[in-house]
C-alpha positions as CSV (number, residue, x, y, z in Angstrom):
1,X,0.0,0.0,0.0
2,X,1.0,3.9,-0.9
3,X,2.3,5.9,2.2
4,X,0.3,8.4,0.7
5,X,-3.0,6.0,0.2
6,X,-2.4,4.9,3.8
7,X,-2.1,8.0,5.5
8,X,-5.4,9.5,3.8
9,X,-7.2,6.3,5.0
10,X,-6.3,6.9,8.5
11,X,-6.8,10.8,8.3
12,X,-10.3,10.1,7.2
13,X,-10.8,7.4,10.1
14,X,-9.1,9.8,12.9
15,X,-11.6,12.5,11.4
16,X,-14.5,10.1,11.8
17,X,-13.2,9.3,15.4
18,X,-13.1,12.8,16.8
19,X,-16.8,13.4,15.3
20,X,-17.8,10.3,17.2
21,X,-15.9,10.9,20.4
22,X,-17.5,14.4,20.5
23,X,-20.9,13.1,20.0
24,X,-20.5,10.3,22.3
25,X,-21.6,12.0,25.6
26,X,-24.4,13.8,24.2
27,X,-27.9,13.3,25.1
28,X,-29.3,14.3,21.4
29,X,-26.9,14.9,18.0
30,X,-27.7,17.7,16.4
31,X,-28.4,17.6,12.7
32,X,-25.1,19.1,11.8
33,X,-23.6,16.3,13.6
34,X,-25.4,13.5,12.1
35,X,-24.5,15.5,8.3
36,X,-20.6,15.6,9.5
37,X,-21.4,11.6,10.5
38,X,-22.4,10.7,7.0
39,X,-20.1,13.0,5.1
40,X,-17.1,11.3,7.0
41,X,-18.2,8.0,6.6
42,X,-19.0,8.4,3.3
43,X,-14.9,9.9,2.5
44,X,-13.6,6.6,4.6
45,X,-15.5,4.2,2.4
46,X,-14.3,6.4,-0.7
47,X,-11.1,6.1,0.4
48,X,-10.9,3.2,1.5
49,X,-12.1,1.4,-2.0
50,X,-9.6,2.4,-3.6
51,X,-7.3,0.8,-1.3
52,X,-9.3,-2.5,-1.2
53,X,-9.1,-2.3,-5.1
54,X,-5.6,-2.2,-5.3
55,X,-4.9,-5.0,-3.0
56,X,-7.6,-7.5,-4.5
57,X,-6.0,-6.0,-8.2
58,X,-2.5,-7.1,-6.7
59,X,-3.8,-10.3,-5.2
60,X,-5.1,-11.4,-8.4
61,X,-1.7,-10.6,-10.5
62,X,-0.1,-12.5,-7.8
63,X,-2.1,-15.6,-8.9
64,X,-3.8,-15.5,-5.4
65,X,-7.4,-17.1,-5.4
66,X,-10.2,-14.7,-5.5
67,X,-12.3,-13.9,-2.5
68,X,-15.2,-16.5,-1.3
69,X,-17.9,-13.6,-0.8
70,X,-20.1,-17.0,0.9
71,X,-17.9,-18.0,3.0
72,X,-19.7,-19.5,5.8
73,X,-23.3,-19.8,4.0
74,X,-24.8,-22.3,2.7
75,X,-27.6,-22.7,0.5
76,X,-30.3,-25.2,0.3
77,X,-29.5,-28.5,-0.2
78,X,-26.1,-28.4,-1.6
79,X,-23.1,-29.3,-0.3
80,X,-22.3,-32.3,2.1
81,X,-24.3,-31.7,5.7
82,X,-25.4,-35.2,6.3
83,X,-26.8,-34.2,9.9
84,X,-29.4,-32.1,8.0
85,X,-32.5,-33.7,8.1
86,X,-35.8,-32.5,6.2
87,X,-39.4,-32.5,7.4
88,X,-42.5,-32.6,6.4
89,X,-44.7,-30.8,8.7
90,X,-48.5,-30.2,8.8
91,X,-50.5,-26.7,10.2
92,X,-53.1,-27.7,12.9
């Protein structure tokens, strides 16, 4: 990762911290607040994009396997879970 790329991903996360830590004690945020909220977060995951972009883009020169975005799901049927059992049932 870019010095550069990595110090504007942490600048937008420390900016998002202070907005956070100065709403944190308060009993209502104004709306100003909430607008700074979704303006910072919104620069993070901007910044932060291009970041992840470049790493998966390196990852896949480097012959690395692509992301599993299901890990850990399953669907239906498929697969080998022979303790799953199906059921009929009946409304009474």
């Amino acid at each position: 990762m870019d010095a550069n790329e990595k110090s504007t991903v942490q600048a937008d996360i420390d900016a998002l911290k202070e907005i956070v830590d100065r709403t944190a004690n308060q009993d209502s945020i104004s709306e100003s607040d909430v607008e700074a909220l979704k303006a910072g977060k919104e620069k993070l995951m901007n910044s932060a994009q291009s970041v992840f972009a470049k790493m998966y883009q390196q990852n896949q020169q480097a012959g690395g396997p692509a992301p599993d975005m299901n890990a850990g799901q399953t669907s239906g049927n498929s697969g080998n879970n022979d303790d799953v059992v199906d059921g009929d049932y009946r409304e009474v």
